[in-house]
PyMOL Python script that loads the backbone (N, CA, C, O; Angstrom):
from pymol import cmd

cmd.read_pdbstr("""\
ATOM      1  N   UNK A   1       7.241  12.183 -14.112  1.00  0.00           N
ATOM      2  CA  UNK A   1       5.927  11.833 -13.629  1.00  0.00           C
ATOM      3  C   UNK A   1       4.923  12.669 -14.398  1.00  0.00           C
ATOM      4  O   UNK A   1       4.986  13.892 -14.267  1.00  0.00           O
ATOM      5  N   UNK A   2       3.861  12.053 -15.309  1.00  0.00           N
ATOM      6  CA  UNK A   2       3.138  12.759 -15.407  1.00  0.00           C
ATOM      7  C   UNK A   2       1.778  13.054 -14.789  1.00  0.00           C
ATOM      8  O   UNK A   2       1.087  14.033 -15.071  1.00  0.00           O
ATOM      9  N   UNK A   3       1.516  12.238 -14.043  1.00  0.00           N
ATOM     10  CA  UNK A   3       0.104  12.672 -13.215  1.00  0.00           C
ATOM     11  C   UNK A   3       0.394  11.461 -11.639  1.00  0.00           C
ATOM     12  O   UNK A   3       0.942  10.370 -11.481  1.00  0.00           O
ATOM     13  N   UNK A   4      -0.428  12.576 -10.641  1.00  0.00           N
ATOM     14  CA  UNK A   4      -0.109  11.591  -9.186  1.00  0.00           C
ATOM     15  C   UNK A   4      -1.748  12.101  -8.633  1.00  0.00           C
ATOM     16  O   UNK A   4      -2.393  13.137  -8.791  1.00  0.00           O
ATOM     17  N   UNK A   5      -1.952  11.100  -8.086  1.00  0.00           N
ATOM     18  CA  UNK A   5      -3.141  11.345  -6.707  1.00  0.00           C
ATOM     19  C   UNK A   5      -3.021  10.552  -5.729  1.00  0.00           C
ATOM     20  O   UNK A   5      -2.355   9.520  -5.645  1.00  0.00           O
ATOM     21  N   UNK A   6      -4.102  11.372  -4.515  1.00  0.00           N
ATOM     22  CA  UNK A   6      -3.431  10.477  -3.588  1.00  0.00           C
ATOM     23  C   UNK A   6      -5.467  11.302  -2.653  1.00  0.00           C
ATOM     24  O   UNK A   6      -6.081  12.343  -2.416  1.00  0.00           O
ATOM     25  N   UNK A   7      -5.542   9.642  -2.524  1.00  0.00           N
ATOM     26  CA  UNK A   7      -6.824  10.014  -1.653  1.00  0.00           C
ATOM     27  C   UNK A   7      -6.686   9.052  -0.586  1.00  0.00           C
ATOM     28  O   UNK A   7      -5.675   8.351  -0.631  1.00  0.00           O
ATOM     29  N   UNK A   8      -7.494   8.875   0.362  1.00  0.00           N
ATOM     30  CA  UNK A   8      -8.046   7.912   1.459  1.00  0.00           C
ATOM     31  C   UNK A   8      -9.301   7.591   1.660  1.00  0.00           C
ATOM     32  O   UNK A   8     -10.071   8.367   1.095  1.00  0.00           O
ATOM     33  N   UNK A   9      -9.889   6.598   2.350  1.00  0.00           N
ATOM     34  CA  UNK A   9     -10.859   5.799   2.170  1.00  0.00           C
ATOM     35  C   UNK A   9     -10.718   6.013   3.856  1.00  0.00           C
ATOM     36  O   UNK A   9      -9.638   5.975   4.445  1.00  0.00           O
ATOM     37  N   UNK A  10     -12.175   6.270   4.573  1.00  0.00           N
ATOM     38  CA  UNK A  10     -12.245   5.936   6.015  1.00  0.00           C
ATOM     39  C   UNK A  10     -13.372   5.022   6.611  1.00  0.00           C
ATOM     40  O   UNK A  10     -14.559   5.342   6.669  1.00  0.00           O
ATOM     41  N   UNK A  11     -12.908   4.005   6.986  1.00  0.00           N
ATOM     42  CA  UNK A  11     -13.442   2.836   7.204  1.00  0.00           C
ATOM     43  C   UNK A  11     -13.725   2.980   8.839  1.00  0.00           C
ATOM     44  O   UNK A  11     -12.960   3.686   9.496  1.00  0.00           O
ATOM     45  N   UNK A  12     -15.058   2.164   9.612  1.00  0.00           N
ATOM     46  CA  UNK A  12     -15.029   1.649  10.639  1.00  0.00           C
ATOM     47  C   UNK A  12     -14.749   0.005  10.516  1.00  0.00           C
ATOM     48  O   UNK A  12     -15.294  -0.804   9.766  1.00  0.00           O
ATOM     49  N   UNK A  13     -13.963  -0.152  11.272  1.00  0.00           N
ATOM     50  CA  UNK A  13     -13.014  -1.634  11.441  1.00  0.00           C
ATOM     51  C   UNK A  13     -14.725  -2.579  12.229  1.00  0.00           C
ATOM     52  O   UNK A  13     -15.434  -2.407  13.220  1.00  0.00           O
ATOM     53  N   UNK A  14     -14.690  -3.560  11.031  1.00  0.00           N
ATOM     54  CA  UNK A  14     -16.220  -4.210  11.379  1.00  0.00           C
ATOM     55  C   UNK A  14     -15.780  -5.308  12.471  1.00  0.00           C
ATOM     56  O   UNK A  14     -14.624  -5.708  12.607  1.00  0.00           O
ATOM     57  N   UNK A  15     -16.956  -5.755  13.271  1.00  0.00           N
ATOM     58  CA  UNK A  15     -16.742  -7.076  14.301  1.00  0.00           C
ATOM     59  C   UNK A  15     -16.026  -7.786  13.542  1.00  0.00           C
ATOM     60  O   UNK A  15     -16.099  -7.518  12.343  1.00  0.00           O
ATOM     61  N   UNK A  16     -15.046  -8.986  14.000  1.00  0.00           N
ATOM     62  CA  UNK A  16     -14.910  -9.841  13.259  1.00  0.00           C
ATOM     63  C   UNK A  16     -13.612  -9.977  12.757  1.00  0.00           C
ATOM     64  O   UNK A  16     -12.812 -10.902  12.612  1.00  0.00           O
ATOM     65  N   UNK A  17     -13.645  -8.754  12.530  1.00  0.00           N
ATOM     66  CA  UNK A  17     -12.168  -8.526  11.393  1.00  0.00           C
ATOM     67  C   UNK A  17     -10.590  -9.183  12.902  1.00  0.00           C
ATOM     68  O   UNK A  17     -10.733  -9.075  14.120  1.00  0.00           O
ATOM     69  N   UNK A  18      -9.357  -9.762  12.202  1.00  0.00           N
ATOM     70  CA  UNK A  18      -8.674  -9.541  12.957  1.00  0.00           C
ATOM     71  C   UNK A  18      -7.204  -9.501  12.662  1.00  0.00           C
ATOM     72  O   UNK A  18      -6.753 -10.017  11.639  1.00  0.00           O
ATOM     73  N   UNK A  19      -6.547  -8.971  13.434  1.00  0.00           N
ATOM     74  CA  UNK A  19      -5.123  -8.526  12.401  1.00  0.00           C
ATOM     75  C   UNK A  19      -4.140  -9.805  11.871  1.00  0.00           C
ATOM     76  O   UNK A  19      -4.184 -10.999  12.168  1.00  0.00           O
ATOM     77  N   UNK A  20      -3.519  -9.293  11.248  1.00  0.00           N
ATOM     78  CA  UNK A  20      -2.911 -10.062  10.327  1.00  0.00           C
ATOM     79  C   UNK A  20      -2.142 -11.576  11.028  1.00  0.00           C
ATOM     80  O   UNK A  20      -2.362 -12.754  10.747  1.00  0.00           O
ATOM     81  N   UNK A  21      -1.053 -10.880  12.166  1.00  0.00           N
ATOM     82  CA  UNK A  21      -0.706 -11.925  12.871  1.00  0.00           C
ATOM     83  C   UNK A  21      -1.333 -13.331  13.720  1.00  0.00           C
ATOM     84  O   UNK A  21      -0.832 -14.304  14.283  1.00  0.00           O
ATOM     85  N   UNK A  22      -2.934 -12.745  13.412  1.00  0.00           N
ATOM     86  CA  UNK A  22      -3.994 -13.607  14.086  1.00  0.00           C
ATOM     87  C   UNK A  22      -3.690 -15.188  12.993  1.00  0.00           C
ATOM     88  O   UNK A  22      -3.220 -16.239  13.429  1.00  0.00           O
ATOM     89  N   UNK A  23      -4.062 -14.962  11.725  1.00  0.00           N
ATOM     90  CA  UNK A  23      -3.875 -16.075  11.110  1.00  0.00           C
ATOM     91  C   UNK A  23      -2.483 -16.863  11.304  1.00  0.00           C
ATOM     92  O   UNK A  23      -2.510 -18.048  10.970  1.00  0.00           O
ATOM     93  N   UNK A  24      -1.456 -16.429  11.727  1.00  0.00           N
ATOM     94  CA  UNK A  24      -0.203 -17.414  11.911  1.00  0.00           C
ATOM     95  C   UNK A  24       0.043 -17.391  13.519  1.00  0.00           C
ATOM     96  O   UNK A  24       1.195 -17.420  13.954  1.00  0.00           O
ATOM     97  N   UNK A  25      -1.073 -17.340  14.374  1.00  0.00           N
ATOM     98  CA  UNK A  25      -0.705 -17.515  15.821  1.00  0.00           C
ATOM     99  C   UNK A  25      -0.265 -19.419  16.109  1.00  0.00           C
ATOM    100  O   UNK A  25       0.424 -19.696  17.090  1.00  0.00           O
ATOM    101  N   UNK A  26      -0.537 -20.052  15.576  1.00  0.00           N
ATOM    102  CA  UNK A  26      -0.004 -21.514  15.694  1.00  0.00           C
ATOM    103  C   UNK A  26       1.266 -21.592  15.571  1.00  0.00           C
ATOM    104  O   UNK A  26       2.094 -21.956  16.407  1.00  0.00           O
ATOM    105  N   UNK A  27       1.448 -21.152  14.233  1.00  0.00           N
ATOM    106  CA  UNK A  27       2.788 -21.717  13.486  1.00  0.00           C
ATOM    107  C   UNK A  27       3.760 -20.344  14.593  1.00  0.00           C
ATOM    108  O   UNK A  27       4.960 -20.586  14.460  1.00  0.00           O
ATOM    109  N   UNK A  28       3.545 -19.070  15.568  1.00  0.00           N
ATOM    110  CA  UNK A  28       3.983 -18.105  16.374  1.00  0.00           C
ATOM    111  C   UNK A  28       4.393 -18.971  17.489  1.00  0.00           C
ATOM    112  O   UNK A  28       5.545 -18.980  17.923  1.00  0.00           O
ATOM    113  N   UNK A  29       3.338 -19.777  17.996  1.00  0.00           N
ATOM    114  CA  UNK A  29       3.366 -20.425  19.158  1.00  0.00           C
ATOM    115  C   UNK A  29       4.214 -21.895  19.054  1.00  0.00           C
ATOM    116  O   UNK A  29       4.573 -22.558  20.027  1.00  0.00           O
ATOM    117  N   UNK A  30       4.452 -22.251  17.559  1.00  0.00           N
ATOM    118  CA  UNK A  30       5.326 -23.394  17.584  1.00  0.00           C
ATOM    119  C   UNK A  30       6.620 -23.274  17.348  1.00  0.00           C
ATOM    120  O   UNK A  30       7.445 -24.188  17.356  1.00  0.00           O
ATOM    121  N   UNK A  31       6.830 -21.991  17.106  1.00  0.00           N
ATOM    122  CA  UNK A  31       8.179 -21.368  16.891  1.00  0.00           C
ATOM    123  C   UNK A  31       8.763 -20.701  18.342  1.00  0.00           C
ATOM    124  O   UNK A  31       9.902 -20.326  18.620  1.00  0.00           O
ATOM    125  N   UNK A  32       7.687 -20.706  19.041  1.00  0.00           N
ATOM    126  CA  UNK A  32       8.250 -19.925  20.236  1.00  0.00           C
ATOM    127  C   UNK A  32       8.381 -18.206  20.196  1.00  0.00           C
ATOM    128  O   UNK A  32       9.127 -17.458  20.827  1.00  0.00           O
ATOM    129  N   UNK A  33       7.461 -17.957  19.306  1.00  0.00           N
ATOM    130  CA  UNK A  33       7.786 -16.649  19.077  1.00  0.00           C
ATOM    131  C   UNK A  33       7.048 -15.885  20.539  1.00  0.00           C
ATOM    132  O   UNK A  33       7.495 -15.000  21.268  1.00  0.00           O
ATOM    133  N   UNK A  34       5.587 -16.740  20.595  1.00  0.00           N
ATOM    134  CA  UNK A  34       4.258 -16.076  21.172  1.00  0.00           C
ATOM    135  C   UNK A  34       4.385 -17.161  22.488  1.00  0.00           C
ATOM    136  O   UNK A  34       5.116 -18.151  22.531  1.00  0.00           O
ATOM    137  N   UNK A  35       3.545 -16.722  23.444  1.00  0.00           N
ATOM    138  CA  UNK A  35       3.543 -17.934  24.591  1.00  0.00           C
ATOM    139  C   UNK A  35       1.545 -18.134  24.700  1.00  0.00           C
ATOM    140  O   UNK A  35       0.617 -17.369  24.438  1.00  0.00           O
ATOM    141  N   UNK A  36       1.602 -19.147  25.068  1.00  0.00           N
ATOM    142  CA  UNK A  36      -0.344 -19.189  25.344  1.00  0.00           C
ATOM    143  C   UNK A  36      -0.901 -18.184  25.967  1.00  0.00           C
ATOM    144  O   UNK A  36      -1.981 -17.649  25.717  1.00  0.00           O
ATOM    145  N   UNK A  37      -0.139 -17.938  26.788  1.00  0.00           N
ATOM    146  CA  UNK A  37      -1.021 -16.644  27.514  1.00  0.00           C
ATOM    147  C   UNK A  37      -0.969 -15.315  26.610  1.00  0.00           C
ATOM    148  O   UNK A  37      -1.878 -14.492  26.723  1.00  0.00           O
ATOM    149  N   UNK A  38       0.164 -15.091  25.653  1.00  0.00           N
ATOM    150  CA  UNK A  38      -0.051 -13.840  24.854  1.00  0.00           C
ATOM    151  C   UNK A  38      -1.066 -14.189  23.929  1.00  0.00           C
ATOM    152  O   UNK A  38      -1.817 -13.257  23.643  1.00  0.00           O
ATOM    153  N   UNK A  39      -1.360 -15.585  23.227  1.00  0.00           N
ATOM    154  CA  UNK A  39      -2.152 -15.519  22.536  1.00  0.00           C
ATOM    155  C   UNK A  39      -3.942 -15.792  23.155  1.00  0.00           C
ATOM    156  O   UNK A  39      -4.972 -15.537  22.532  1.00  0.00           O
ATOM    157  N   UNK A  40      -3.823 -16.341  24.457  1.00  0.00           N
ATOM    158  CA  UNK A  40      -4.856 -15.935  25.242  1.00  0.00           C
ATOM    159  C   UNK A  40      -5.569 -14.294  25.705  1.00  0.00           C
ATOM    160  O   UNK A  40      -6.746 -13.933  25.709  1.00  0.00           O
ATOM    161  N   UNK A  41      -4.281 -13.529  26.077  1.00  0.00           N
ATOM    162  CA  UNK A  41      -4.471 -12.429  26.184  1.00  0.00           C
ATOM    163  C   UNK A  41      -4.743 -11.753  24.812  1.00  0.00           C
ATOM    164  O   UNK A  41      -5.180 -10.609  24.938  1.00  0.00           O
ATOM    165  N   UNK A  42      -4.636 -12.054  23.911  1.00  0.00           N
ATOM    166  CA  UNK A  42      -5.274 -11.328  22.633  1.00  0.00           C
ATOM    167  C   UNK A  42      -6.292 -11.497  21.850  1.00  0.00           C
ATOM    168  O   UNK A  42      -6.915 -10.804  21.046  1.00  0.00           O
ATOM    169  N   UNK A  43      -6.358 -13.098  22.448  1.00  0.00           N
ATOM    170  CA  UNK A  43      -7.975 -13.637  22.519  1.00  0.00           C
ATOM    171  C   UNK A  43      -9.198 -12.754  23.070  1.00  0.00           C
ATOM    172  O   UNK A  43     -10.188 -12.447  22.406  1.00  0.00           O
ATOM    173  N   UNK A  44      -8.999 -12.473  24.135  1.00  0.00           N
ATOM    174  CA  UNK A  44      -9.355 -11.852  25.209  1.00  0.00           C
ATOM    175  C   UNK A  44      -9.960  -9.705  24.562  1.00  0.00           C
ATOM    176  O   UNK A  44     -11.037  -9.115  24.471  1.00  0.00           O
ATOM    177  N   UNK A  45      -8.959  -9.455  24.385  1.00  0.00           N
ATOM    178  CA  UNK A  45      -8.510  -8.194  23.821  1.00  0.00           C
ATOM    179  C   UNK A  45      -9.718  -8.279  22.622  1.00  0.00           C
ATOM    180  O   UNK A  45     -10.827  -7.823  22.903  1.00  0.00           O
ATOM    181  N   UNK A  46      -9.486  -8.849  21.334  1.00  0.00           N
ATOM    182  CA  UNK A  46     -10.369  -8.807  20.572  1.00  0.00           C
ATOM    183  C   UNK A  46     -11.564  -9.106  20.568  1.00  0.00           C
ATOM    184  O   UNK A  46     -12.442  -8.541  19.916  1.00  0.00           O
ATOM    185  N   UNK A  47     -11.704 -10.146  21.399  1.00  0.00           N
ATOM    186  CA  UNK A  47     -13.325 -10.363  21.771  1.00  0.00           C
ATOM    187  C   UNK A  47     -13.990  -9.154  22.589  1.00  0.00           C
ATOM    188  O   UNK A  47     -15.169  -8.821  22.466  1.00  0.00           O
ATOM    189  N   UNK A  48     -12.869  -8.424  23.613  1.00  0.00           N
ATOM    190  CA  UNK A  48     -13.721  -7.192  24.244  1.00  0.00           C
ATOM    191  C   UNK A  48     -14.105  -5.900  23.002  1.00  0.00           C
ATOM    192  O   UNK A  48     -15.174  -5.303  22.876  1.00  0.00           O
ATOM    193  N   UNK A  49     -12.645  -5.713  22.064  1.00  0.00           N
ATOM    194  CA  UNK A  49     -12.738  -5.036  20.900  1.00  0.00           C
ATOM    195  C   UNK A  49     -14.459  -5.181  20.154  1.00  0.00           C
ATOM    196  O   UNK A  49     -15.199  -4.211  19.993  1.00  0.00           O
ATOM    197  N   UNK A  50     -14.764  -6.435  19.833  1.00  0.00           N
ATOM    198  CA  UNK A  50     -15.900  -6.991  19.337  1.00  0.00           C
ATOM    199  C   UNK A  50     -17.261  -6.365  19.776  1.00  0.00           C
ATOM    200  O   UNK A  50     -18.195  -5.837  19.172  1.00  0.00           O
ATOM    201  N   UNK A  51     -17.039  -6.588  20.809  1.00  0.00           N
ATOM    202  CA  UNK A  51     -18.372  -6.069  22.023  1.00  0.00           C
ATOM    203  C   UNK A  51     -18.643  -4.752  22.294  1.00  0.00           C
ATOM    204  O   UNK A  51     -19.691  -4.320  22.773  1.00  0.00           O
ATOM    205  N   UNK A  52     -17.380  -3.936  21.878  1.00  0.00           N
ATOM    206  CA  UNK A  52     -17.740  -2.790  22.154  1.00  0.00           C
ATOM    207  C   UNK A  52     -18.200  -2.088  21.413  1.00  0.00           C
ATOM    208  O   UNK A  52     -17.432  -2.053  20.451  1.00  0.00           O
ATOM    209  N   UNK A  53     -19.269  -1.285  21.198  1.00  0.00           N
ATOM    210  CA  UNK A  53     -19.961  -0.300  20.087  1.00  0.00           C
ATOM    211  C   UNK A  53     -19.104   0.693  19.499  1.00  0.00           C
ATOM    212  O   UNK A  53     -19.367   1.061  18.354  1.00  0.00           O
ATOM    213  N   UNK A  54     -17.882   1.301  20.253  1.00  0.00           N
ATOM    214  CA  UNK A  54     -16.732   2.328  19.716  1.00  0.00           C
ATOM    215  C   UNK A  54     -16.005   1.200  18.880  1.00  0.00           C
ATOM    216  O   UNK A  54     -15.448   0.198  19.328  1.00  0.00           O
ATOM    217  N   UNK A  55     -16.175   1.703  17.185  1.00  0.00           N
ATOM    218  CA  UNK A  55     -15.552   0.847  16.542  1.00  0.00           C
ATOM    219  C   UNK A  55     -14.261   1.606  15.966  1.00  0.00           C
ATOM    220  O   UNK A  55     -14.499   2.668  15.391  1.00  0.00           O
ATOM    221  N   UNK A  56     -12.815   1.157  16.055  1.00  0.00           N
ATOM    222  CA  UNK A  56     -12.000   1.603  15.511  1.00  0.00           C
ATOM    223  C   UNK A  56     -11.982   2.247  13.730  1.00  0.00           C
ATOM    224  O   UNK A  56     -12.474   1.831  12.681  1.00  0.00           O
ATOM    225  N   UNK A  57     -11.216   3.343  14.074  1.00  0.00           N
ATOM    226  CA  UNK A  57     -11.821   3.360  12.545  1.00  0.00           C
ATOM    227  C   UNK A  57      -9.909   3.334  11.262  1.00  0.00           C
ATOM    228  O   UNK A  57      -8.692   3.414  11.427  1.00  0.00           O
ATOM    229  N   UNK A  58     -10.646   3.215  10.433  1.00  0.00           N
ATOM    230  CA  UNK A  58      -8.848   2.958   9.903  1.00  0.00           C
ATOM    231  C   UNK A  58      -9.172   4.212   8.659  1.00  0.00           C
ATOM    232  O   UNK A  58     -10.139   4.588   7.998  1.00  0.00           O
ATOM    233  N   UNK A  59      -7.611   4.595   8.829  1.00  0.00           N
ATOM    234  CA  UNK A  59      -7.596   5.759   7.361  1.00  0.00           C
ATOM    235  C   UNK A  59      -6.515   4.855   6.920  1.00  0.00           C
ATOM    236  O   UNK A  59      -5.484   4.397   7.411  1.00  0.00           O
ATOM    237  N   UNK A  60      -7.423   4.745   5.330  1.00  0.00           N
ATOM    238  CA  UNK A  60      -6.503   3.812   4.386  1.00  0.00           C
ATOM    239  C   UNK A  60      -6.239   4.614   3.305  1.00  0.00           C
ATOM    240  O   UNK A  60      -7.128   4.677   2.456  1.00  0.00           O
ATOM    241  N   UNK A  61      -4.744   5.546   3.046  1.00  0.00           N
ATOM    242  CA  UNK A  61      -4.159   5.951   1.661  1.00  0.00           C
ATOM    243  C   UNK A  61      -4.493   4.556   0.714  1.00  0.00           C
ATOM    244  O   UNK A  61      -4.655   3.353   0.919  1.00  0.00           O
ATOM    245  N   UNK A  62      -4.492   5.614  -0.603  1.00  0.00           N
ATOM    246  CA  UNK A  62      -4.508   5.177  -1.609  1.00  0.00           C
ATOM    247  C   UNK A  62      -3.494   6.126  -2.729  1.00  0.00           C
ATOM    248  O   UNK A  62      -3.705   7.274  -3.122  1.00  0.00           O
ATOM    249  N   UNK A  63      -2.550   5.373  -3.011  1.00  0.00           N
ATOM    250  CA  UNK A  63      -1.794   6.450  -3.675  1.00  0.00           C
ATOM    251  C   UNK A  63      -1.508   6.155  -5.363  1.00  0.00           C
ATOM    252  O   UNK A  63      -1.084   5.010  -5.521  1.00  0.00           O
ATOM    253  N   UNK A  64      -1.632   6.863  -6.538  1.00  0.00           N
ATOM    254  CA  UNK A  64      -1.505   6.375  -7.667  1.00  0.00           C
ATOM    255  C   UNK A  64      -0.426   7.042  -8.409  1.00  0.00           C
ATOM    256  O   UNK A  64      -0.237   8.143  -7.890  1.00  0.00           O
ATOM    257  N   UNK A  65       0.523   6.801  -9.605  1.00  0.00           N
ATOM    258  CA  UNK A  65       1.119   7.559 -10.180  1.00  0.00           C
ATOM    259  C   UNK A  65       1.101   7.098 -11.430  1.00  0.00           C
ATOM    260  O   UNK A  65       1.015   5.878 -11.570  1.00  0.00           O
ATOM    261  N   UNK A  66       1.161   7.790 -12.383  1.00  0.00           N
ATOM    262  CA  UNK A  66       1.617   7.877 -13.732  1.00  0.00           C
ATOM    263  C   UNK A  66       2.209   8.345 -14.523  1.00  0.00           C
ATOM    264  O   UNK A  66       1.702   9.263 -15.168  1.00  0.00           O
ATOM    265  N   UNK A  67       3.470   7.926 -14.786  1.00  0.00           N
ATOM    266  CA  UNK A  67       4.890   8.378 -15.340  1.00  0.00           C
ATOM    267  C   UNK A  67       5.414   7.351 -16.715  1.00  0.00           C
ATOM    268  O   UNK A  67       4.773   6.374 -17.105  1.00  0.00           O
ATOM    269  N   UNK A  68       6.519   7.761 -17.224  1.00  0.00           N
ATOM    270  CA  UNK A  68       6.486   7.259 -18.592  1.00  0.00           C
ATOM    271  C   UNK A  68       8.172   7.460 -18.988  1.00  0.00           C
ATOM    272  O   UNK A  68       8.815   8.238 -18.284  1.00  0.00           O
ATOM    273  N   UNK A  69       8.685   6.931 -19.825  1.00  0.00           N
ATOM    274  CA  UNK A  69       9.993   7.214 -20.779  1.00  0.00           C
ATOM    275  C   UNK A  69       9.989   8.532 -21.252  1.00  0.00           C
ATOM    276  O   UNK A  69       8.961   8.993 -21.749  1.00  0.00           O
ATOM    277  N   UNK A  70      11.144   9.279 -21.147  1.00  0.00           N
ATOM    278  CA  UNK A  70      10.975  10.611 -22.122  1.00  0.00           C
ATOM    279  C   UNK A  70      10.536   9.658 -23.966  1.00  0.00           C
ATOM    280  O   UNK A  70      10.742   8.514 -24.372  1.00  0.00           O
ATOM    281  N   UNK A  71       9.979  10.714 -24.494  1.00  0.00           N
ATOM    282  CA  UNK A  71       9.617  10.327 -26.198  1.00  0.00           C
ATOM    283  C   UNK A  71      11.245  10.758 -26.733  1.00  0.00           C
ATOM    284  O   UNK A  71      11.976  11.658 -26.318  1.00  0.00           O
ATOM    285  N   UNK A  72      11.481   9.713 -27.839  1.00  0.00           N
ATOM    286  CA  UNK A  72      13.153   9.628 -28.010  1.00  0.00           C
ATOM    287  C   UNK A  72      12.932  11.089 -29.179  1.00  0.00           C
ATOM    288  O   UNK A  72      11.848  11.654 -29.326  1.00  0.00           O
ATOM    289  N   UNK A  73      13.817  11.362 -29.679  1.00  0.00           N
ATOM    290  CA  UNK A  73      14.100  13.025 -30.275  1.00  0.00           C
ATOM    291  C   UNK A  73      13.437  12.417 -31.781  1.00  0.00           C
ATOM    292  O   UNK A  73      13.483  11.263 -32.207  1.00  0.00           O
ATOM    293  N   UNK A  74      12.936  13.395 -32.279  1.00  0.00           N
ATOM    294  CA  UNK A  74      12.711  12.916 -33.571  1.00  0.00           C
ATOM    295  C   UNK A  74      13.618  13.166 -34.606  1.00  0.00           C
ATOM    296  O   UNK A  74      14.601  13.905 -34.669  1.00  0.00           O
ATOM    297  N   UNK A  75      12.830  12.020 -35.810  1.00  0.00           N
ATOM    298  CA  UNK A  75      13.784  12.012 -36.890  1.00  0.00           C
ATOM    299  C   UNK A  75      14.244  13.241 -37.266  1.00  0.00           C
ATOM    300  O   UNK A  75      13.619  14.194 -36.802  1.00  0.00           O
ATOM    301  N   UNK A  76      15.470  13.551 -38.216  1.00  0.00           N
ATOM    302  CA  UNK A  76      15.626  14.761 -39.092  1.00  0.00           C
ATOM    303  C   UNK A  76      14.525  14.991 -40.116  1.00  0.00           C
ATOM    304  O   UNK A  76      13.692  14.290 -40.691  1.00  0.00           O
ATOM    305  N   UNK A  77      14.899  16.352 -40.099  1.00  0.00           N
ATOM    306  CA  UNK A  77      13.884  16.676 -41.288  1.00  0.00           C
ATOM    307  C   UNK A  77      13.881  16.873 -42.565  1.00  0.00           C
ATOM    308  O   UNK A  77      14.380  17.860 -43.106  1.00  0.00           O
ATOM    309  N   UNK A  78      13.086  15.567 -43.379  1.00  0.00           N
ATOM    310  CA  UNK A  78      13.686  14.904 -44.748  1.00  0.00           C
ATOM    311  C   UNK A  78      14.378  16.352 -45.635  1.00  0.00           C
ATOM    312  O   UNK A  78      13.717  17.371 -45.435  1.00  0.00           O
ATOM    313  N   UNK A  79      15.243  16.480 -46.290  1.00  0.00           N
ATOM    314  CA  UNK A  79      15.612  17.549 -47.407  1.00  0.00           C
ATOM    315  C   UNK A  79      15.916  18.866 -46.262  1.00  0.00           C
ATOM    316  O   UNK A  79      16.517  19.814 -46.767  1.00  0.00           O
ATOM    317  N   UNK A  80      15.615  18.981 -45.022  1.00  0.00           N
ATOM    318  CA  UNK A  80      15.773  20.358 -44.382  1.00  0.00           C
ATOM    319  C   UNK A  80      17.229  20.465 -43.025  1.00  0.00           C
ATOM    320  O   UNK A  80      17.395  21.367 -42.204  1.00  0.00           O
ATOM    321  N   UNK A  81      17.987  19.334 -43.209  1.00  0.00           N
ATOM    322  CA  UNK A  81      18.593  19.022 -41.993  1.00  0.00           C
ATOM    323  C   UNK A  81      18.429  18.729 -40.758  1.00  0.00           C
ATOM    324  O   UNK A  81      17.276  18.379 -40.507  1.00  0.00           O
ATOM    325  N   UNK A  82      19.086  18.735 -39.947  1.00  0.00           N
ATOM    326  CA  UNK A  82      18.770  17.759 -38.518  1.00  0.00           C
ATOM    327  C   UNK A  82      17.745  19.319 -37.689  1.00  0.00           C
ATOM    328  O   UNK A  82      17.797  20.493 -38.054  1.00  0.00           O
ATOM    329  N   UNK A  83      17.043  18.814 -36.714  1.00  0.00           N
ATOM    330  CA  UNK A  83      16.397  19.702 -36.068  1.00  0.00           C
ATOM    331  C   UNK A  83      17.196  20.893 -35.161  1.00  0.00           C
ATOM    332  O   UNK A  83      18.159  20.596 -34.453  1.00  0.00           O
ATOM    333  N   UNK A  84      16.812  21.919 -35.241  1.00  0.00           N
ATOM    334  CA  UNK A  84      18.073  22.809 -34.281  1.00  0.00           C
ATOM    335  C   UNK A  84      17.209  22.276 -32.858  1.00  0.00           C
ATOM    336  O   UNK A  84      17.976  21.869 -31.985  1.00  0.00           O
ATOM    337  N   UNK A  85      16.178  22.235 -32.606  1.00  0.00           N
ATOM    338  CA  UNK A  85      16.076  22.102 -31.369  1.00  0.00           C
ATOM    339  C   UNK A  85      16.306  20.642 -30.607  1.00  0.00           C
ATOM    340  O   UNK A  85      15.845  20.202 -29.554  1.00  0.00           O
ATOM    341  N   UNK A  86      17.133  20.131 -31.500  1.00  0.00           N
ATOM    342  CA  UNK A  86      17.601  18.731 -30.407  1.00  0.00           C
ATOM    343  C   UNK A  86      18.869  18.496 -30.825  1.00  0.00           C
ATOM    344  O   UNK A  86      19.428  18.558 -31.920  1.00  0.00           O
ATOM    345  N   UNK A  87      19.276  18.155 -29.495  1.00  0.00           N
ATOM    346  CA  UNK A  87      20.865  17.838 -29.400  1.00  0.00           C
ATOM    347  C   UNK A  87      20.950  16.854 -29.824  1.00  0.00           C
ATOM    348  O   UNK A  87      20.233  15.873 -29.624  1.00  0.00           O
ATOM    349  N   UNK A  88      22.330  17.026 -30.833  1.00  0.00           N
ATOM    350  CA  UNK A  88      23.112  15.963 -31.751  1.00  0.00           C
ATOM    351  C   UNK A  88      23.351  14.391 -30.118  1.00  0.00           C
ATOM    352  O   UNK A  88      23.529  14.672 -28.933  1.00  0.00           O
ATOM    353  N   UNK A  89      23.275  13.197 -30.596  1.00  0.00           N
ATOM    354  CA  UNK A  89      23.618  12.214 -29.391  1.00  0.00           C
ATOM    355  C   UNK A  89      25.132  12.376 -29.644  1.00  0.00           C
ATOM    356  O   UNK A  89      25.829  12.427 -30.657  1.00  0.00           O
ATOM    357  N   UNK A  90      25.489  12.470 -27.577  1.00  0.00           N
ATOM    358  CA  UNK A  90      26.750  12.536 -27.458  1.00  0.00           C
ATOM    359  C   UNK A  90      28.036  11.629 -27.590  1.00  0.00           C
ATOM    360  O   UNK A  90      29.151  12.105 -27.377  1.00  0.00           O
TER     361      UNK A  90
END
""", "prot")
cmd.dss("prot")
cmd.show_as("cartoon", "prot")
cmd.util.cbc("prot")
cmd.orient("prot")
């Protein structure tokens, strides 16, 4: 590895927004995963979420790295022989 960071971003979670499972509550409820009333009751839940002025807030990592191949050994050295500081391949 030659270089890593790692920061976060802190967000308040805006009206509106809603979690992920929100977009596949149909295809939840036609599978039998979810029943109407859970997806009523979360209806419910987020719309009070909405209304309320305490807005959740999210800590979002961000993590980066940058790493690489070792550099292969170099050539010998023309007229001077092979390098002492690298091992002959085994």
């Amino acid at each position: 590895m030659l270089e890593f960071r790692g920061r976060y971003q802190i967000v308040p979670a805006p009206p509106g927004l809603r979690p992920p499972a929100w977009a596949s509550r149909e295809a939840m409820l036609a599978a039998g995963v979810v029943t109407a009333a859970d997806l009523d009751r979360w209806e419910r839940a987020i719309a009070d979420l909405d209304a309320s002025p305490d807005r959740p807030t999210f800590f979002m990592p961000l993590f980066t790295a940058l790493g690489g191949t070792p550099a292969p050994p170099p050539s010998p050295r023309p007229g001077r022989g092979p390098d002492p500081r690298v091992s002959p391949p085994a």
